[in-house]
C-alpha positions as CSV (number, residue, x, y, z in Angstrom):
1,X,55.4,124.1,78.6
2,X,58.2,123.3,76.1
3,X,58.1,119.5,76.6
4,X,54.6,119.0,75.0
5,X,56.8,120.3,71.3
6,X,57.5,116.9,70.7
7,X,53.7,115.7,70.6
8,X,51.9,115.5,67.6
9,X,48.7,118.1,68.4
10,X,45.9,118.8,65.7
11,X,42.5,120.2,66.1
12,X,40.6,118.3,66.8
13,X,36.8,119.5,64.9
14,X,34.2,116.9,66.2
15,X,34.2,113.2,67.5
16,X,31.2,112.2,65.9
17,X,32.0,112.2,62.1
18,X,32.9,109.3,59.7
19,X,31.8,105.9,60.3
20,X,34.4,103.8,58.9
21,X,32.7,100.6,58.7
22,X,30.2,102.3,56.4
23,X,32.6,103.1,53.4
24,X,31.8,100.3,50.9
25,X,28.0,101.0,50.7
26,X,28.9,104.8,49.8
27,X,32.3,104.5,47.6
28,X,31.0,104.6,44.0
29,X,28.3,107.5,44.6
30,X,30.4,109.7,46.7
31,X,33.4,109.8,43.4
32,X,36.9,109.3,44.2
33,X,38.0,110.4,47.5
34,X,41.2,111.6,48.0
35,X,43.8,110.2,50.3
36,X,46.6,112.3,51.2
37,X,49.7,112.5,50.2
38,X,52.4,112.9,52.7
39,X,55.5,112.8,50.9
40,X,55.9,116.5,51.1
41,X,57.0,116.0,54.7
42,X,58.9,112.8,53.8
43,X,58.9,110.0,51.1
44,X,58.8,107.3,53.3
45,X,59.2,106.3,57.3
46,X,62.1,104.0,56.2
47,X,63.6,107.3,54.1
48,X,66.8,108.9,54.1
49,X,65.5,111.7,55.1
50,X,63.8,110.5,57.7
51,X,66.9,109.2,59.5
52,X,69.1,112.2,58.4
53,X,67.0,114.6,60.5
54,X,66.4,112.4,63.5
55,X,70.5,112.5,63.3
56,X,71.0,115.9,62.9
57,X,68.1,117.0,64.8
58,X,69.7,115.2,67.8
59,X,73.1,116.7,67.1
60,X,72.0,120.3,66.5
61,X,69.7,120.0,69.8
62,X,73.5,118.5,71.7
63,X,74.8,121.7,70.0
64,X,73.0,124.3,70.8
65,X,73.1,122.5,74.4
66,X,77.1,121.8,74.6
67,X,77.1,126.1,73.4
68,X,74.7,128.2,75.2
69,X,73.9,126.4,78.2
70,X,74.4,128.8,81.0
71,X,75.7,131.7,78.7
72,X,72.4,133.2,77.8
73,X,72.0,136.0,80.4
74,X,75.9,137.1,78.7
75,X,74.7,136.6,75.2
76,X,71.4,138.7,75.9
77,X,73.5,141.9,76.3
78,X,73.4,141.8,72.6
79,X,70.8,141.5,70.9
80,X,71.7,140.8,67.4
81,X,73.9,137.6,69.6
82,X,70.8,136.5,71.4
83,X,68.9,136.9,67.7
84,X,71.4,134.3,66.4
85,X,70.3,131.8,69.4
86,X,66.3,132.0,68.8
87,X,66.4,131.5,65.1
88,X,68.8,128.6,65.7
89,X,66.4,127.1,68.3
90,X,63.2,127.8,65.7
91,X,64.9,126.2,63.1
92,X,65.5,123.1,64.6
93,X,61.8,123.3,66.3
94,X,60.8,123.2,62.5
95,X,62.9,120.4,62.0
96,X,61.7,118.5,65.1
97,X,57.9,119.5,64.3
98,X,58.1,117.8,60.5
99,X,59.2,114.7,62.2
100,X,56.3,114.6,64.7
101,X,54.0,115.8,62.6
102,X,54.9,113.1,59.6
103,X,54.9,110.4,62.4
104,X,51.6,111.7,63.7
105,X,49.9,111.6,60.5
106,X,51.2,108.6,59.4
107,X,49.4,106.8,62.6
108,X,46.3,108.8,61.9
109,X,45.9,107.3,58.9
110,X,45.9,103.4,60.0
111,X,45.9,103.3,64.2
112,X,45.5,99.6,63.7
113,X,48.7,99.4,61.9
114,X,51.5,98.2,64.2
115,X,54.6,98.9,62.1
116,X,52.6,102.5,62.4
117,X,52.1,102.5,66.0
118,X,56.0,101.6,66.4
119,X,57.3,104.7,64.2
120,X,54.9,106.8,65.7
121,X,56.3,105.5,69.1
122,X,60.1,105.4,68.5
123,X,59.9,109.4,67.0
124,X,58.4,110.8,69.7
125,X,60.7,109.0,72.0
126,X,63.9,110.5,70.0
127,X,61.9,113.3,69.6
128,X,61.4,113.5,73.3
129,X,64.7,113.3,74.0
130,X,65.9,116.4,71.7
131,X,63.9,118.7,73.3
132,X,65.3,117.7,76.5
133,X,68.5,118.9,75.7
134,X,66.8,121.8,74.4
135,X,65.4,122.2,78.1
136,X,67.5,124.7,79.3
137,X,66.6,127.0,76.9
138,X,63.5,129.0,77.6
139,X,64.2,128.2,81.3
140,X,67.4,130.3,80.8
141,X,65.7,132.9,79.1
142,X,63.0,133.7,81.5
143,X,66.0,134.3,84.4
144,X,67.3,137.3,82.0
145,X,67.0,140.6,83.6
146,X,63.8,142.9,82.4
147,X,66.0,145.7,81.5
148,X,68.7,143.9,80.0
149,X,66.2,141.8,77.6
150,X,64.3,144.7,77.2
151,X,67.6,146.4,76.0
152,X,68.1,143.7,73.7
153,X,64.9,143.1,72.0
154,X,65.4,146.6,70.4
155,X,67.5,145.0,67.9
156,X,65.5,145.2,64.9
157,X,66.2,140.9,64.7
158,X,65.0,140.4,67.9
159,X,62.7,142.2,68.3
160,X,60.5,139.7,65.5
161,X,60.2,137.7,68.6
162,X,59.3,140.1,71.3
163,X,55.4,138.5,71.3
164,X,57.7,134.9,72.0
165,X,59.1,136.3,74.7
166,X,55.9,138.2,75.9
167,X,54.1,134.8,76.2
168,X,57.4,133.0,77.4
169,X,57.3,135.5,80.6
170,X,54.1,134.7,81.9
171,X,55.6,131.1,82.0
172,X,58.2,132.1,84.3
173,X,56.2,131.6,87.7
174,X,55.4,128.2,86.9
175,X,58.8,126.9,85.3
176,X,60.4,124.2,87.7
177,X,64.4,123.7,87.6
178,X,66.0,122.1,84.8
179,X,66.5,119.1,86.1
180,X,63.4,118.5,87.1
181,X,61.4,119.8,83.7
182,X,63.8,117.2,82.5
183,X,62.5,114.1,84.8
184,X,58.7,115.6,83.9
185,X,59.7,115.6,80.3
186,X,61.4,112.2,80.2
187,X,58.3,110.5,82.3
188,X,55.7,111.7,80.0
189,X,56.7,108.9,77.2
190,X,55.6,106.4,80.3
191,X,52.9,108.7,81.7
192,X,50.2,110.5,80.0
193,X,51.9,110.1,76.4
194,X,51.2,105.6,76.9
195,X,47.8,106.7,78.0
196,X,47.1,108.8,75.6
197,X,48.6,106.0,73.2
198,X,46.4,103.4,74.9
199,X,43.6,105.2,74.5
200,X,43.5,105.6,70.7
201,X,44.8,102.2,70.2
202,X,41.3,101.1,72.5
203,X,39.2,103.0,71.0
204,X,40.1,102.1,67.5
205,X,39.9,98.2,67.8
206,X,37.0,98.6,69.9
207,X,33.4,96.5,68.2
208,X,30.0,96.6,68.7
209,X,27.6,93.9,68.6
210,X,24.0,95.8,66.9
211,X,21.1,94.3,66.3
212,X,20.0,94.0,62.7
213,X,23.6,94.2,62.0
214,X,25.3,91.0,60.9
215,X,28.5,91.9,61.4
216,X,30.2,94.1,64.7
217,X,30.6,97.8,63.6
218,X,33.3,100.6,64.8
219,X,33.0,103.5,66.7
220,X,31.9,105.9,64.6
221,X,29.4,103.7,62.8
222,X,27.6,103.1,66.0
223,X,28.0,106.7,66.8
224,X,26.6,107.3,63.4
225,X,23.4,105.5,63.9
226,X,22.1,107.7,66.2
227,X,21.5,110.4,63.5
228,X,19.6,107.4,61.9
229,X,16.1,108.0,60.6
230,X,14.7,104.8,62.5
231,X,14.4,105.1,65.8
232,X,15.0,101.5,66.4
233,X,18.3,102.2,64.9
234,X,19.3,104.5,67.1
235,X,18.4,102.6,69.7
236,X,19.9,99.9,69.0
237,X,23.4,101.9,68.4
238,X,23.1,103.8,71.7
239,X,22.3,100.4,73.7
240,X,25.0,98.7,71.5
241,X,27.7,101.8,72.9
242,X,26.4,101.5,76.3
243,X,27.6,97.9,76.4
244,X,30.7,97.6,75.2
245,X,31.6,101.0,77.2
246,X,30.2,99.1,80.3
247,X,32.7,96.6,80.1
248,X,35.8,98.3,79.3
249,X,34.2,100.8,81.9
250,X,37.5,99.7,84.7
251,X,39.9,100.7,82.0
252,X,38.7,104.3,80.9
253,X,38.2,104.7,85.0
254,X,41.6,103.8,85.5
255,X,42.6,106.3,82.1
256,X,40.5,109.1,83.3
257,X,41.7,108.5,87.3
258,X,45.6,108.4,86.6
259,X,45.6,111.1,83.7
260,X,43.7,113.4,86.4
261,X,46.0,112.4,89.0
262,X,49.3,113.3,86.5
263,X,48.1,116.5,85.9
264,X,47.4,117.4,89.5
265,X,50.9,116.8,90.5
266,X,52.1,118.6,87.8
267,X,49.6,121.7,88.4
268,X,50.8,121.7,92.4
269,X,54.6,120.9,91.6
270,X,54.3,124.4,89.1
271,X,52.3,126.2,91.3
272,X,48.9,126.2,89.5
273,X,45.8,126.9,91.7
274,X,43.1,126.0,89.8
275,X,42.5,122.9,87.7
276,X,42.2,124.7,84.5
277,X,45.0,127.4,84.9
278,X,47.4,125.9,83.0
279,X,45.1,125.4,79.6
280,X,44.2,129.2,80.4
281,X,47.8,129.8,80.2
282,X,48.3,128.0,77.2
283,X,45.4,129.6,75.7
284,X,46.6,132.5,76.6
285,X,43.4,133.7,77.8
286,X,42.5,134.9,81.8
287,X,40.2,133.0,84.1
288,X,37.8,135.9,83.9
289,X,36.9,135.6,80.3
290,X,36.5,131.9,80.6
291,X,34.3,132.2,83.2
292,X,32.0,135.0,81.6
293,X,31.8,132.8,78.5
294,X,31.0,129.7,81.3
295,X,28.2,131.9,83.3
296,X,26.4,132.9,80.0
297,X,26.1,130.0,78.3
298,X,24.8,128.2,81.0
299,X,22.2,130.9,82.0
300,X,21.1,130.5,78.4
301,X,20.4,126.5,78.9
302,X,16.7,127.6,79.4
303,X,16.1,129.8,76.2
304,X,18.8,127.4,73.9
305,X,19.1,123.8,74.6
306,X,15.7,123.3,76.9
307,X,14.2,125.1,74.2
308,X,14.6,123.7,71.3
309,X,14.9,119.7,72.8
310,X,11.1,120.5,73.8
311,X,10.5,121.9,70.4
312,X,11.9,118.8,68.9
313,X,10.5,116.3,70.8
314,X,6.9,117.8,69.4
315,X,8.3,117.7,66.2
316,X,8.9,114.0,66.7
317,X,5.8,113.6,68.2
318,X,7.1,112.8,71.4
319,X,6.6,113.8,75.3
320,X,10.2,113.4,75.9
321,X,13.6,112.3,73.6
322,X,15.4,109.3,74.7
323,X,19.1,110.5,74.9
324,X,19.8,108.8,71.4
325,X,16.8,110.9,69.9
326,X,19.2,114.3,70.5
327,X,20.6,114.2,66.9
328,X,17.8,112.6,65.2
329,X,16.7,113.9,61.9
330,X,13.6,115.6,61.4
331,X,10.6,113.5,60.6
332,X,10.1,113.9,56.1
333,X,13.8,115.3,56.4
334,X,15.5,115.0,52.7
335,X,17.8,112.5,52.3
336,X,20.5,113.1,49.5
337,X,23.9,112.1,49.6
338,X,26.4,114.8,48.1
339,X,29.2,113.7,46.1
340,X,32.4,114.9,46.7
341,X,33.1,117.1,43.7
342,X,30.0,118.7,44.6
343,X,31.0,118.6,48.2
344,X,34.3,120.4,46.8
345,X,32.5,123.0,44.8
346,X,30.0,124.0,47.7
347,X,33.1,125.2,50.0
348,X,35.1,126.7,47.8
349,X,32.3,128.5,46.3
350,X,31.3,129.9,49.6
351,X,34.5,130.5,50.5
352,X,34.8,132.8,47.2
353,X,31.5,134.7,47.8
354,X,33.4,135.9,51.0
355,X,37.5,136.6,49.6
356,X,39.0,134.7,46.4
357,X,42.0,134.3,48.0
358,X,40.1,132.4,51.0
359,X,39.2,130.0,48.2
360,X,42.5,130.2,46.6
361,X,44.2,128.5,49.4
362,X,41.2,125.7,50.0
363,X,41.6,125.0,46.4
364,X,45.5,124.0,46.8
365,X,44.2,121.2,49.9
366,X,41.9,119.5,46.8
367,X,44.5,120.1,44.3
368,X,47.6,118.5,45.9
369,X,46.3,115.7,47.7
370,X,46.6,117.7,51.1
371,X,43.2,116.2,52.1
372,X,42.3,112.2,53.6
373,X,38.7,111.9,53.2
374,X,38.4,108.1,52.0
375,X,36.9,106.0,54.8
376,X,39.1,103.0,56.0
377,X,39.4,100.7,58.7
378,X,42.2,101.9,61.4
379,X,41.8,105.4,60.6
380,X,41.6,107.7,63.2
381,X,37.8,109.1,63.8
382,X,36.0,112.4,64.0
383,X,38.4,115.2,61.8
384,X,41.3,117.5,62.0
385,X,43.6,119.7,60.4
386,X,47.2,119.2,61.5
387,X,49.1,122.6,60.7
388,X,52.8,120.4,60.6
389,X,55.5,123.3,60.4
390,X,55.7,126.4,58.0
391,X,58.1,125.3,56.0
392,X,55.4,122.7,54.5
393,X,52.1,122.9,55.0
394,X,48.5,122.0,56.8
395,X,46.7,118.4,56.1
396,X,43.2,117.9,56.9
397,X,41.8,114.5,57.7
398,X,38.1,113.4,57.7
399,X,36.0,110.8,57.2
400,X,33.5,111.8,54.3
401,X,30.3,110.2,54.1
402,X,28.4,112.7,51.4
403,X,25.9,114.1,54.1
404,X,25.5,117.6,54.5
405,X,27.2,117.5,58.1
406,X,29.9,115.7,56.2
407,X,29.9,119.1,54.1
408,X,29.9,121.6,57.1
409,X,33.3,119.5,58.3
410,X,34.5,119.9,55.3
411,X,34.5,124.0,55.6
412,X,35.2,123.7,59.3
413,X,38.5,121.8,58.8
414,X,39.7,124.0,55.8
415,X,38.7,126.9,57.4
416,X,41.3,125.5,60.0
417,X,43.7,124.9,57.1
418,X,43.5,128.5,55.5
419,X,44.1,130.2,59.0
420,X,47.3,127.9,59.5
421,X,48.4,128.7,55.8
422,X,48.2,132.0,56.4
423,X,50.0,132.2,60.1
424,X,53.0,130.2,58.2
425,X,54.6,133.8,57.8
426,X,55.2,134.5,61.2
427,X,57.8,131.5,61.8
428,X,57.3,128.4,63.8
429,X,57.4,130.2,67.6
430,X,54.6,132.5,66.4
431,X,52.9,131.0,63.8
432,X,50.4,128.5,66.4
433,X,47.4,129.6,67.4
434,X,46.0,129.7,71.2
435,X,43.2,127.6,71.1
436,X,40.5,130.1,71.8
437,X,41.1,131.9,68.3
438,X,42.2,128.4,66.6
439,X,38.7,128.0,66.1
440,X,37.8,131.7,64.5
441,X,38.5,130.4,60.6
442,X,36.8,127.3,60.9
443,X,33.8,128.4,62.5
444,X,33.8,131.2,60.3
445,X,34.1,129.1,57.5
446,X,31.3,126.5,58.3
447,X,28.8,129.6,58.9
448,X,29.3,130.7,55.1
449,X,28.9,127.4,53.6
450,X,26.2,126.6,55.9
451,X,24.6,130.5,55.0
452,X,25.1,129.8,50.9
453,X,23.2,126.4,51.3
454,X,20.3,128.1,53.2
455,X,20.3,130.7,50.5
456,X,20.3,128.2,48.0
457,X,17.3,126.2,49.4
458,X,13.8,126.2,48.2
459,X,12.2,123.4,49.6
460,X,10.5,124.3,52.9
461,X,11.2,121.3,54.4
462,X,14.7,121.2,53.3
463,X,14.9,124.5,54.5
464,X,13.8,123.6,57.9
465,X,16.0,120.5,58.3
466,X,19.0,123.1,57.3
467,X,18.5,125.2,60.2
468,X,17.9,122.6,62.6
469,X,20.6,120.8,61.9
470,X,22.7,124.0,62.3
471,X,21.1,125.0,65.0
472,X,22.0,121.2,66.3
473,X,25.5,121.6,65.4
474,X,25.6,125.1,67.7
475,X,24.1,123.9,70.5
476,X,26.7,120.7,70.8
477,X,29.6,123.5,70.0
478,X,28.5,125.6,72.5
479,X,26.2,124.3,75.2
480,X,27.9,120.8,75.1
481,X,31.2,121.7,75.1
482,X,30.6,124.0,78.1
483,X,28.8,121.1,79.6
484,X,31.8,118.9,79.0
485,X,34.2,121.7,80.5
486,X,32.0,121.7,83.7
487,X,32.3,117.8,83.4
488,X,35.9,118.0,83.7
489,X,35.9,120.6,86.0
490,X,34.4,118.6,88.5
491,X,35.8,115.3,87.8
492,X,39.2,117.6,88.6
493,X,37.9,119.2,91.2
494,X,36.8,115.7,92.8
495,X,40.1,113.8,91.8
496,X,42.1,116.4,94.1
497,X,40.3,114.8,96.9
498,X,41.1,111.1,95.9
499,X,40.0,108.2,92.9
500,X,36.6,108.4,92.0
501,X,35.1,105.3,90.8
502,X,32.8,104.7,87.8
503,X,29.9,105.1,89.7
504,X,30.6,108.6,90.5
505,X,32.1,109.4,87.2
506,X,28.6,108.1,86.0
507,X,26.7,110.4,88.1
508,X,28.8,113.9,87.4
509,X,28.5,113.0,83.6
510,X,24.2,112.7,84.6
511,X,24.2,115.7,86.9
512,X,25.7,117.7,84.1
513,X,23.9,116.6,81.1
514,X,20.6,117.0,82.8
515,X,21.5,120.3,83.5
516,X,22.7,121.4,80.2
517,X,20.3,119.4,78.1
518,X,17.3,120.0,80.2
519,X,14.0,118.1,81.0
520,X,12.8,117.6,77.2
521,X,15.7,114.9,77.5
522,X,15.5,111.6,79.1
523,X,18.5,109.7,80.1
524,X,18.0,106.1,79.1
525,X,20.2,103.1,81.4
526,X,23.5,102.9,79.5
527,X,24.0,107.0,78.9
528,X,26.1,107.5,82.1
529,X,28.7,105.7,80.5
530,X,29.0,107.6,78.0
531,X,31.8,110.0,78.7
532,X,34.3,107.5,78.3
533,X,34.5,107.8,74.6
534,X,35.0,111.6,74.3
535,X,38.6,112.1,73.4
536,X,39.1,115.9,74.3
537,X,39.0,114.3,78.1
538,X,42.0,112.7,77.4
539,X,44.0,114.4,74.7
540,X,43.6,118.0,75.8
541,X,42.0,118.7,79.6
542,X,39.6,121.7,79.0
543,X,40.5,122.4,75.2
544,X,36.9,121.9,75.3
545,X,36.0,125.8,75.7
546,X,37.8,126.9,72.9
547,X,34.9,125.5,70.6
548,X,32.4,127.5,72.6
549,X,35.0,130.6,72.8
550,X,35.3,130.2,69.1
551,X,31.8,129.8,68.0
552,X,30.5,133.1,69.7
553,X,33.0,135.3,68.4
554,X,32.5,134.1,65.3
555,X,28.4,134.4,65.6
556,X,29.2,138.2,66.8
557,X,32.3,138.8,64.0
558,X,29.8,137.1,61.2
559,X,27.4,139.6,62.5
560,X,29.9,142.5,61.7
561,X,30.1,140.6,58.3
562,X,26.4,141.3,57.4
563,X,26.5,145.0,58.6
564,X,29.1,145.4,56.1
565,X,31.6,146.6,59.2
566,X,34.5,148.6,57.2
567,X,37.8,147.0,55.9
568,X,36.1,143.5,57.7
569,X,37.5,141.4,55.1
570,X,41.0,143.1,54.8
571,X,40.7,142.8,59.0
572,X,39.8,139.2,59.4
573,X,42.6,138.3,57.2
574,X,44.9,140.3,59.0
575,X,43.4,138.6,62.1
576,X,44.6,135.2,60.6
577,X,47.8,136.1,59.6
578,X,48.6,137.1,62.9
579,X,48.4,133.5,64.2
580,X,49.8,133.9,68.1
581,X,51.4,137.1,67.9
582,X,48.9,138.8,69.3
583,X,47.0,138.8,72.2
584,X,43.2,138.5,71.5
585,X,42.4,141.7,73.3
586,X,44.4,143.1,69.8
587,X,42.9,140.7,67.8
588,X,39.1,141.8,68.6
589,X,40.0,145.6,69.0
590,X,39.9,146.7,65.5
591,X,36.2,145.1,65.1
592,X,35.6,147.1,68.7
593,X,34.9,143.9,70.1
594,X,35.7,142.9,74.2
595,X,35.5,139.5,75.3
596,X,35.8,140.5,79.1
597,X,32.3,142.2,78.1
598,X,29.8,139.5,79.0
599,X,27.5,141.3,76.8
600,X,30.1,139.8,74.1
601,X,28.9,136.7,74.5
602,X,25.2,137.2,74.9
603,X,25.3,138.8,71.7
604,X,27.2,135.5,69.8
605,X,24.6,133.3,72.0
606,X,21.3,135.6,70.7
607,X,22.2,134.7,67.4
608,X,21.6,130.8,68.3
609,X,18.3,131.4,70.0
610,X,17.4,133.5,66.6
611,X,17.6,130.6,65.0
612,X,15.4,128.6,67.5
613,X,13.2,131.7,66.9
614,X,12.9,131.0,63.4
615,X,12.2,127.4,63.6
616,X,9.3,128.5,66.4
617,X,8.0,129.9,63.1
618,X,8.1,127.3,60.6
619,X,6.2,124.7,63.0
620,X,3.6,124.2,60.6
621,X,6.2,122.9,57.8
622,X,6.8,119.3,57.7
């Protein structure tokens, strides 16, 4: 819906990167890393600029109010009229998005910051506010006859933004009236935008007492110590986690209760059915598809996830893993760290190997500071590329570390930022991507860096810590984001019938994870706790498909890749450029793919148990 314009939105790659607490002990061998530079959005939160478009963003949003309110069904008899309208209104959405997005980044960078966190705050409130005024607009659009706005969209101006409209129509039976879009709009700084807010702000100050550690650690360093190579460590992080969520645990009940709650009045005021309709909508993807891709990965728990947990606890020498054994490293696994020129290299040269001008356009994020990969206190966790607006440009934030996973972010978030780049063309009502494509480029990305380093690798055991750390990295893009998405599903489903308490939050997060992760994994006391950190629950209800959407359509389109499909290059770009003006029923069709086909999907997952396959084969190394 048009009120969530105002919010900053990036995509979001993984909530388990970057422990910031770690940065000192790696600054000098990881080289200089950059920290972005956001003055190509604005110079400054106390700029000129800065105040001259939250002026004249209000005033042109009062305009185009005070003008067309209640005119648009006349002006639509004429096309090249009702062309004048749109490109006024995606003009100022421009406007309005560089203001979010500069506020949005700005708080990214330093959450702890409280002159930050008030900027952030007072934009989006102004920036709230214009696109109330702006309301009316797409409501007013969707009451235009058929024939008369199919009349007008043959004007050769109009008819740019027919896909718009497309998309804007299936809206239409769950628009409410002005006034109240206006009240739902206006509550939503008070509502789910303060939790939202409350939850970063939580998150980000939160510390954890470890032992062995003399001082408390952040988030993501206790998250990180569960890829330790000591198992003590990991224990000692996981049980660290599980205690400082236990007692904040009434807080993220009370988060997780009342966002749950918002968004069920909102679904039955708008006439949703289902607790996941809306994201579908927004997606712009049917319930059908999603539940194919839902059905088939979890009828391939047994030969994916059981599988290869089983195979890795023998590895470890182990009957079971303890829940913080999942992302252990491989016993004799190679420890290097990677520098970030070499880091920097490594993409872009993969990259090239597929298209120069893929690596072109990565090379411009190193080259003019359109990167944040320097590790600092305050900074939000985990990794993102924010796409901002087409008249400027993506960012991409992360927290680099110099491990090869740090690498594989690296490529996921600027496969992220090539896509965006290259959707800038199509204007800023076309240019975003739905969600289930938003993840083609960056997957795709990740998989050729991740195929060059495997070429590269001559060391057996290297080798073999390659592919199961890949292999790792599949399994929580697919099989544990569709266990999340079932998570939520039934936490939904349940929250329709009244507040759940923790204790039943705890025991739908088990139910699922047992299911998902299968009896080679043992959940330890603290681990039911443990969906209280994920962000996606609270940011985005069910985004959490779209990585699993994304990730087998890339397996089955990098499959293409390797048979040397005709024109796939020339067609995957094309793919890109198209950002959301196209359905992705067109998108898939000129690589004869289907995703109603549930074979579609098998055929991404086989390429994951191949993998498991050829680890089944290198048992004997290391």
């Amino acid at each position: 819906m048009m009120h969530s314009k105002c919010s900053f939105s990036p995509f979001w790659a993984s909530n388990l990167q970057a422990p910031a607490d770690a940065a000192a002990a790696h600054s000098n061998e990881l080289g200089d890393l950059p920290e972005w530079n956001l003055s190509d959005l604005y110079p400054a939160p106390d700029s000129a600029q800065v105040a001259r478009d939250l002026e004249e963003g209000a005033a042109e949003a009062k305009r185009l109010k005070d003008v067309y309110q209640g005119k648009l069904g006349q002006i639509a008899e004429d096309g090249a009229a009702l062309a004048k309208v749109i490109k006024a209104y995606e003009a100022l959405a421009d406007r309005l998005g560089r203001l979010g997005s500069y506020a949005g980044l700005l708080y990214a960078a330093n959450q702890a910051d409280p002159e930050r966190a008030k900027f952030y705050g007072d934009v989006n409130e102004k920036l709230t506010a214009m696109w109330t005024n702006l309301l009316f607009l797409e409501l007013e659009l969707n009451l235009i006859d058929e024939a008369v706005l199919g009349a007008a969209l043959q004007d050769p101006e109009l008819s740019h933004y027919r896909p718009w409209f497309e998309e804007l129509r299936k809206e239409k039976p769950y628009q409410l009236s002005e006034e109240i879009e206006r009240l739902f709009t206006e509550k939503s700084q008070t509502g789910a935008g303060a939790l939202n807010r409350l939850f970063n702000e939580t998150m980000s100050s939160l510390k954890f007492h470890v032992a062995g550690h003399d001082e408390p650690l952040g988030l993501e360093a206790t998250l990180n110590l569960m890829s330790e190579q000591s198992g003590a460590k990991r224990q000692a992080g996981s049980e660290a986690l599980a205690k400082v969520f236990k007692d904040n645990l009434r807080l993220f009940t009370l988060i997780t209760n009342t966002l749950a709650k918002d968004k069920e009045i909102s679904d039955r005021w708008r006439g949703f059915k289902d607790v996941a309709d809306s994201r579908h909508l927004a997606n712009r993807v049917e319930a059908p598809v999603v539940d194919a891709l839902v059905q088939s990965v979890r009828a391939a728990y047994p030969r994916l996830s059981h599988r290869y947990y089983k195979l890795k606890a023998k590895w470890l020498g182990m009957d079971k893993l303890a829940h913080w054994d999942r992302n252990a490293p491989l016993p004799e696994k190679p420890e290097r760290v990677i520098d970030w020129p070499e880091a920097r290299q490594m993409v872009l040269s993969a990259y090239g190997g597929f298209a120069p001008e893929m690596a072109g356009i990565a090379e411009k994020f190193f080259d003019n500071r359109w990167i944040d990969a320097e590790v600092r206190p305050g900074k939000s966790p985990g990794a993102f590329s924010a796409a901002t607006v087409p008249s400027a440009h993506p960012y991409v934030l992360m927290n680099y570390l110099g491990k090869p996973r740090d690498v594989m972010t690296l490529a996921h978030e600027l496969g992220h930022g090539v896509h965006q780049w290259l959707a800038r063309e199509q204007g800023p009502l076309l240019a975003p991507t739905p969600l289930t494509l938003a993840e083609t480029a960056s997957v795709f990305g990740e998989m050729l860096t991740f195929r060059k380093l495997l070429a590269e690798t001559i060391d057996p055991k290297e080798k073999k810590a390659l592919l199961a750390g890949k292999t790792e990295d599949m399994l929580n893009t697919v099989v544990r984001q569709i266990a999340f998405y079932t998570f939520e599903r039934k936490v939904h489903e349940a929250r329709r019938q009244g507040e759940l308490t923790s204790d039943q939050l705890n025991e739908i997060w088990i139910e699922v994870q047992a299911e998902s992760l299968g009896p080679a994994i043992e959940f330890h006391d603290g681990y039911e706790v443990f969906w209280a950190y994920i962000p996606h629950f609270i940011h985005s209800p069910f985004y959490v498909y779209a990585y699993a959407f994304g990730d087998c359509l890339v397996n089955s389109l990098y499959g293409l890749y390797q048979e040397a499909h005709p024109g796939f290059v020339e067609k995957y770009f094309d793919m890109l450029k198209a950002g959301g003006s196209k359905h992705h029923s067109e998108m898939l069709a000129p690589f004869g793919l289907d995703a109603c086909d549930p074979e579609f999907w098998n055929k991404g997952l086989k390429v994951v148990e191949g993998l498991i396959d050829e680890l089944e084969g290198m048992e004997e190394v290391g």
